[in-house]
LUMFI-618501 format. One record per residue (C-alpha): x negated, y negated, z negated. Coordinates in Angstrom, 3 decimals. Each point is the difference from the previous one (the first is absolute). Layout:
N
<rec X="X" Y="Y" Z="Z"/>
...
END
This chain:
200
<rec X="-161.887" Y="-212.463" Z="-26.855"/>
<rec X="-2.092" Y="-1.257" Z="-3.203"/>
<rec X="-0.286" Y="-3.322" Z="-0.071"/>
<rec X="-2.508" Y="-1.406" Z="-2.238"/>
<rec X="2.298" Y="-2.990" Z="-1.049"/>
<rec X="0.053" Y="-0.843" Z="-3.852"/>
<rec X="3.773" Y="1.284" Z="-0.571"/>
<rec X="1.099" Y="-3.963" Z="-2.160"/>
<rec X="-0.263" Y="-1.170" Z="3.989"/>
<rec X="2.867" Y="2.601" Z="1.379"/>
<rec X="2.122" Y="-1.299" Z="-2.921"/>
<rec X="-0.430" Y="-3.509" Z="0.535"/>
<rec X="-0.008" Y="-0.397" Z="4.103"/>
<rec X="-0.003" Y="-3.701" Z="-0.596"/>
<rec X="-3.182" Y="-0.266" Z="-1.846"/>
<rec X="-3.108" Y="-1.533" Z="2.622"/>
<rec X="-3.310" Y="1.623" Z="0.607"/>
<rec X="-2.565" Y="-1.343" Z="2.179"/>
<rec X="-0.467" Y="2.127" Z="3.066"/>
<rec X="-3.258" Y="1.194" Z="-1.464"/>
<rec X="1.671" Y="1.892" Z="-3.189"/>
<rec X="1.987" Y="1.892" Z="2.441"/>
<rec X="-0.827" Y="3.429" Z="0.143"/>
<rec X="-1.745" Y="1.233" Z="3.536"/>
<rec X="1.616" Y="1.658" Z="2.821"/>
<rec X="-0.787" Y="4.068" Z="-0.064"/>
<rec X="-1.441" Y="1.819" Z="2.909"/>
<rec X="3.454" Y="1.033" Z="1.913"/>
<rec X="2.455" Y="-3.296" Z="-1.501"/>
<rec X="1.808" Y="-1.977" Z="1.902"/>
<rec X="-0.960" Y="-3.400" Z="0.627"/>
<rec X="2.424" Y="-2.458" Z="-0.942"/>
<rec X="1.909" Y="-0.251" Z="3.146"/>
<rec X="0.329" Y="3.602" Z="0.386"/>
<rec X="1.141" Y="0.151" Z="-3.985"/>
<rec X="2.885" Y="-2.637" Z="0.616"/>
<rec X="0.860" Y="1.846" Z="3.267"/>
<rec X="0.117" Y="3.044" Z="-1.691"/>
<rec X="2.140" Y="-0.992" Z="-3.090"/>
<rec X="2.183" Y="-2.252" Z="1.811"/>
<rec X="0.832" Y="3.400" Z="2.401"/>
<rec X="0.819" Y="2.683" Z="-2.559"/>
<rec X="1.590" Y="-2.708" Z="-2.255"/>
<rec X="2.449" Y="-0.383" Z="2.495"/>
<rec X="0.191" Y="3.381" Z="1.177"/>
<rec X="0.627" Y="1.453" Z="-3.645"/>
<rec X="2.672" Y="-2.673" Z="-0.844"/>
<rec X="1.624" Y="1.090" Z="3.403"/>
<rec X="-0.132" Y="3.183" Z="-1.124"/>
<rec X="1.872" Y="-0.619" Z="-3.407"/>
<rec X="2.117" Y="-2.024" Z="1.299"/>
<rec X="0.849" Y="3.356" Z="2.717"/>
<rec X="0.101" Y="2.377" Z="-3.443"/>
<rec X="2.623" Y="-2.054" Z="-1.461"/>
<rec X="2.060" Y="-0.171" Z="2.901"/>
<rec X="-0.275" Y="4.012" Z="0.310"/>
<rec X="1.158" Y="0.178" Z="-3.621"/>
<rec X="2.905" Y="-2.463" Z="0.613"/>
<rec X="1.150" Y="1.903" Z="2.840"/>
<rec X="1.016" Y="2.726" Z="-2.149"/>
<rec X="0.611" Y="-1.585" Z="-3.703"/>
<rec X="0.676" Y="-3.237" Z="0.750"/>
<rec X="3.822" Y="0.419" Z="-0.927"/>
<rec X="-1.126" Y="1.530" Z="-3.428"/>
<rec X="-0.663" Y="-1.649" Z="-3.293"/>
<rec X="-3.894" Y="-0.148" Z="0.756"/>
<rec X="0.693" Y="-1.290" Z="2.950"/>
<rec X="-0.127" Y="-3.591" Z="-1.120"/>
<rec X="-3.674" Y="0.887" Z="-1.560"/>
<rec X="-1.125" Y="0.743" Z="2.750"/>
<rec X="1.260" Y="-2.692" Z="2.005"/>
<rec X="-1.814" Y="-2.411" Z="-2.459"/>
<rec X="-3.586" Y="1.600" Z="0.805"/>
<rec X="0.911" Y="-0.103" Z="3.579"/>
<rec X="0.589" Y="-3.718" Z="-0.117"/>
<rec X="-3.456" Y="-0.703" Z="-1.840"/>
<rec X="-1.797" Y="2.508" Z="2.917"/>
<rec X="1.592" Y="-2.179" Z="2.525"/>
<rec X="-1.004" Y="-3.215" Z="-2.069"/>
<rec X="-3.415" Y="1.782" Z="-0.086"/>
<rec X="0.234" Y="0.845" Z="3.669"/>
<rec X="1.225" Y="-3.857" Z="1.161"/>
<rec X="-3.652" Y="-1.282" Z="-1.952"/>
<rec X="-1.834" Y="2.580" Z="2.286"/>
<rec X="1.628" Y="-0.897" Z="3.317"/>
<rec X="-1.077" Y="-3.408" Z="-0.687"/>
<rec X="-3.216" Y="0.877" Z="-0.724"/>
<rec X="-0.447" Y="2.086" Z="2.998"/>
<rec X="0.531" Y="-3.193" Z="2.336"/>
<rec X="-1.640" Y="-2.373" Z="-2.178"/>
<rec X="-3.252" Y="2.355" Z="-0.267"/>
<rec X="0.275" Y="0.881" Z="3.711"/>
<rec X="-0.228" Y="3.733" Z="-1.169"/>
<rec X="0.845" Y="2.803" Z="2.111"/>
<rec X="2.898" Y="2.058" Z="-1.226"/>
<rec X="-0.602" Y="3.652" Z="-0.192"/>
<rec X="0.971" Y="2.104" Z="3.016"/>
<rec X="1.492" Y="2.702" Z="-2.565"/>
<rec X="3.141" Y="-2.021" Z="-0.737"/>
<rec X="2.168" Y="2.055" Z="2.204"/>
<rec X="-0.962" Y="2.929" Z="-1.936"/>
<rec X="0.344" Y="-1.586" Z="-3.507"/>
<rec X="3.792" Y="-0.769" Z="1.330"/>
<rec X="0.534" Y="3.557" Z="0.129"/>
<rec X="-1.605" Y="1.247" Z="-2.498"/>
<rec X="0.631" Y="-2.362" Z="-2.726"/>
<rec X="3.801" Y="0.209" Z="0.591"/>
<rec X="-0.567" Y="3.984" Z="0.066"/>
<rec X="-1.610" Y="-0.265" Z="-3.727"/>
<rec X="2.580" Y="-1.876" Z="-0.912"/>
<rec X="3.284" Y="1.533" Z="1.016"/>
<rec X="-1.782" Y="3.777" Z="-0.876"/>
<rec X="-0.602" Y="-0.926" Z="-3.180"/>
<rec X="2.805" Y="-1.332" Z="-0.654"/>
<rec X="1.869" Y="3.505" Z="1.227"/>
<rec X="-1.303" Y="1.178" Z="-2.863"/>
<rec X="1.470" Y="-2.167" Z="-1.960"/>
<rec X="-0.179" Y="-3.036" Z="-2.110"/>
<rec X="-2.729" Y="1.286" Z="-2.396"/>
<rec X="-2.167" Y="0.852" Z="3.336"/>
<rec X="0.526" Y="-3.677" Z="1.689"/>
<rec X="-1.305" Y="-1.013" Z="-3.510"/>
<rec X="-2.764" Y="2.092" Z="-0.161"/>
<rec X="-1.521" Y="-1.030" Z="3.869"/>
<rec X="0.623" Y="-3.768" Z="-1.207"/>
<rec X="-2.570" Y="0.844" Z="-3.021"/>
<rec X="-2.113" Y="2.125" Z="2.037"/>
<rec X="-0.557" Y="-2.786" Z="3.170"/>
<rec X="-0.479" Y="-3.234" Z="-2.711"/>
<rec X="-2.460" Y="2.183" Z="-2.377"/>
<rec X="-2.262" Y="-0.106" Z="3.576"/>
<rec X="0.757" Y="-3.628" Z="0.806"/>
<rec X="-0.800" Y="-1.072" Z="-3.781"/>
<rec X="-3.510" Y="1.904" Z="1.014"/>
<rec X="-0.072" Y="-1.260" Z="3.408"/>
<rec X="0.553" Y="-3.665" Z="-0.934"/>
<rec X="-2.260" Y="-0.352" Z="-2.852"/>
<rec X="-3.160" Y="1.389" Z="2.392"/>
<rec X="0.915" Y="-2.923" Z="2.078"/>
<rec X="0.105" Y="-2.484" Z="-2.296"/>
<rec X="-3.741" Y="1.319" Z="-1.522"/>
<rec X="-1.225" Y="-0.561" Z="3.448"/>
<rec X="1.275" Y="-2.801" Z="0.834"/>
<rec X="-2.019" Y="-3.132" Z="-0.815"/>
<rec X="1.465" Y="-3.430" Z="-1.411"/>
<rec X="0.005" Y="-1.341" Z="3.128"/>
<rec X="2.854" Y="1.627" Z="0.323"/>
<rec X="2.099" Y="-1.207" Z="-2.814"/>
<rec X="3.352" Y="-0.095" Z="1.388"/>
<rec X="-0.463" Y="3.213" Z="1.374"/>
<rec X="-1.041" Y="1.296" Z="-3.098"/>
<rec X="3.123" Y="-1.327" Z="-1.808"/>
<rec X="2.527" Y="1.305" Z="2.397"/>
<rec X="-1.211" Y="3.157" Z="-0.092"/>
<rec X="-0.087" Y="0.115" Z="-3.919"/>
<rec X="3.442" Y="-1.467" Z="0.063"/>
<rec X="1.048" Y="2.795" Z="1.968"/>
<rec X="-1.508" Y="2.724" Z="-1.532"/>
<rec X="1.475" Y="-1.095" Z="-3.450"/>
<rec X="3.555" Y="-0.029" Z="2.211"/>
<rec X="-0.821" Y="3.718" Z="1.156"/>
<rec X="-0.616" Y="1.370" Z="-4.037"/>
<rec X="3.146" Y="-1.570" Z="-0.563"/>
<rec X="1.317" Y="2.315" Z="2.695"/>
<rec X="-1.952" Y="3.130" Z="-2.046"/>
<rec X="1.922" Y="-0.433" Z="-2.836"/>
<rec X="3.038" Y="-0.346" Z="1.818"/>
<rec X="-0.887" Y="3.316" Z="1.138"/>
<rec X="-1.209" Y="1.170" Z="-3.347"/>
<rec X="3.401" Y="-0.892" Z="-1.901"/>
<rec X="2.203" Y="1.703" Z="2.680"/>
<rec X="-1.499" Y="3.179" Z="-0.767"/>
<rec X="-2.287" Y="0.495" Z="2.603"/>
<rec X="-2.232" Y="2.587" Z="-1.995"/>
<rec X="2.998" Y="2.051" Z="-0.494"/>
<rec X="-0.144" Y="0.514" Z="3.967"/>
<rec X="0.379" Y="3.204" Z="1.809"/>
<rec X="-3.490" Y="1.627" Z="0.681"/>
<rec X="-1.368" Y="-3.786" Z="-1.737"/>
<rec X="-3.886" Y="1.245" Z="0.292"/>
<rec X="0.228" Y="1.596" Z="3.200"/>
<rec X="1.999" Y="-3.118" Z="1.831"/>
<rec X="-2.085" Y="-2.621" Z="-1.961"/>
<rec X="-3.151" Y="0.997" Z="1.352"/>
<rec X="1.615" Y="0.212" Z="3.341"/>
<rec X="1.077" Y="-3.083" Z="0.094"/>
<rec X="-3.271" Y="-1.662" Z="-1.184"/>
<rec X="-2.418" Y="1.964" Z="2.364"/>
<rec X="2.497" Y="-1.181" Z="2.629"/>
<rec X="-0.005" Y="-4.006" Z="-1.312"/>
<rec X="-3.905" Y="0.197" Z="-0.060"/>
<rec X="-0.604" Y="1.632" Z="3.502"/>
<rec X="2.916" Y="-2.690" Z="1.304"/>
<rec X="-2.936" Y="-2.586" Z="-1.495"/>
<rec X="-2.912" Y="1.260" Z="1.374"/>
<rec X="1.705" Y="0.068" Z="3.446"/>
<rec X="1.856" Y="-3.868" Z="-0.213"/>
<rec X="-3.572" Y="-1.349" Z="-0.972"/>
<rec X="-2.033" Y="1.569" Z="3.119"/>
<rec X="2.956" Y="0.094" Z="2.549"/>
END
């Protein structure tokens, strides 16, 4: 979505703006409600989902050396995870009704990739945070600074998810088996998981 924002105000989410600066609502955006609703939902679902990836890579290289890498970007996605929960209550937001299949799924990513070794596990971490870096500054442009602690957790995260990309990037993750082919898997499947958490 363009938003017709001047791009100093996504850098500094604590500067104010009278609510006549802001940019107008498009033909087919949410209103506000709906926008909270719908970040607060895939937020929650995606960190579920990480937090599922890791797990699926533990199961099968958790007794290796990367093991303990891996473990440490777990703990942050359940950090990351805890905020959302909270959120979800607190915002009296709906949880998506896809969780069940996120479970699966996520854990699936993780422990496949992981079969094919270290350098694979590596290269799905970089592939899933290259799409949440995207996914997280869109919702920071579109969120107004109304929002501000909103806006700050989110940045804080996504700043805690690049740290996770180069995690991937130093443990060789484009030196993966079939890298291209499993990269783009990986990130067609992260997006679609989006676009299903924030309407379901």
């Amino acid at each position: 979505m363009t938003d017709e924002k001047p791009a100093s105000a996504s850098r500094h989410p604590s500067s104010s703006r009278s609510s006549s600066q802001r940019p107008r609502p498009l033909p087919g955006d949410p209103d506000r409600e709906r926008l909270i609703d719908e970040i607060v939902r895939v937020d929650h679902a995606g960190e579920y989902g990480a937090v599922r990836i890791y797990q699926g890579q533990l199961a099968v290289l958790g007794d290796r050396p990367v093991g303990a890498k891996i473990r440490e970007m777990a703990e942050a996605e359940q950090r990351h995870l805890a905020r959302f929960e909270d959120l979800i209550v607190e915002r009296g937001v709906r949880p998506t009704i896809l969780s069940p299949v996120w479970h699966v799924a996520g854990f699936a990513l993780g422990a496949a990739t992981a079969l094919l070794g270290e350098k694979a596990a590596m290269a799905c971490t970089v592939a899933v945070e290259e799409v949440i870096d995207e996914h997280y500054r869109d919702q920071n442009e579109r969120l107004d600074e109304t929002e501000v602690e909103l806006k700050q957790t989110i940045e804080e995260f996504r700043l805690e998810e690049l740290e996770h990309r180069d995690t991937g990037i130093a443990g060789g993750a484009a030196q993966a088996p079939a890298h291209d082919a499993l990269t783009n898997f990986v990130k067609a499947g992260s997006r679609a998981a989006i676009w299903l958490s924030t309407r379901f």
